[in-house]
VMD Tcl script that draws the C-alpha trace (Angstrom):
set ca {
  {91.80 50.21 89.95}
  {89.97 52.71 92.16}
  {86.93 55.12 91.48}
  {89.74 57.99 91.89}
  {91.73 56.76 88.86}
  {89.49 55.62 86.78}
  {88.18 59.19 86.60}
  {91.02 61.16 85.91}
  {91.61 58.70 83.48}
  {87.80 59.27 81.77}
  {88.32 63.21 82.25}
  {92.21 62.71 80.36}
  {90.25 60.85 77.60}
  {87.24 63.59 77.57}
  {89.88 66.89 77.50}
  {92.15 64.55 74.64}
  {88.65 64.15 72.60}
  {88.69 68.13 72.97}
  {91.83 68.60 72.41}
  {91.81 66.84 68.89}
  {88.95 69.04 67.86}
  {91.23 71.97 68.62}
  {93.46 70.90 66.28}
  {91.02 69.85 63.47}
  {89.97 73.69 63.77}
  {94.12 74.68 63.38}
  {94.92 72.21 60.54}
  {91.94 73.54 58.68}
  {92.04 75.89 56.07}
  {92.99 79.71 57.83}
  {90.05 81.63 59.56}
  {91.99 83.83 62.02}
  {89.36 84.09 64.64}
  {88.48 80.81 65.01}
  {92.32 80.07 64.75}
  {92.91 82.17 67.53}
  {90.19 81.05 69.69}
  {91.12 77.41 68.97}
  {94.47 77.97 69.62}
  {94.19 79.47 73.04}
  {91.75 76.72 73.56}
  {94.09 74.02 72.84}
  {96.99 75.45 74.85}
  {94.62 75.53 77.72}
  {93.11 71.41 77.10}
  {96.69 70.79 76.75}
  {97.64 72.45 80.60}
  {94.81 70.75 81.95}
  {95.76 67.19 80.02}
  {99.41 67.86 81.65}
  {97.78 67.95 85.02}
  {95.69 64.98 84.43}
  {98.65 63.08 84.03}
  {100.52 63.84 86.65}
  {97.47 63.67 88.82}
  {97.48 59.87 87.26}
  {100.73 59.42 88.09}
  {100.44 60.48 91.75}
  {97.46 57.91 92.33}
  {99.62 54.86 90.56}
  {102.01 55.27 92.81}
  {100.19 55.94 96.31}
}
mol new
graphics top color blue
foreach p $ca { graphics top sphere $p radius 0.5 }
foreach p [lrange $ca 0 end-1] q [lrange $ca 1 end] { graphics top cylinder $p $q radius 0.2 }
display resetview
């Protein structure tokens, strides 16, 4: 696999990791500003995770 995949592949992990912690914040019990700053947050890791992918996807088949 080369260097150039393997790190998109750690940053998709990484921005995932933050993702999840987004969502821990949005399935906890209602605070509405750190459910608004999580969710803008999220929507944002989720952009960037979209990228990722399709950067991955761009490299597999080069």
């Amino acid at each position: 696999m080369s260097e150039r995949l393997e790190t998109l592949k750690k940053a998709r992990e990484r921005m995932t990791e933050d993702r999840d912690a987004f969502a821990k914040i949005l399935a906890a019990p209602f605070d509405r500003d750190k459910a608004e700053r999580a969710r803008a947050k999220f929507v944002e890791t989720q952009v960037l995770i979209d990228a990722l992918d399709r950067a991955i996807a761009g490299e597999q088949t080069s």
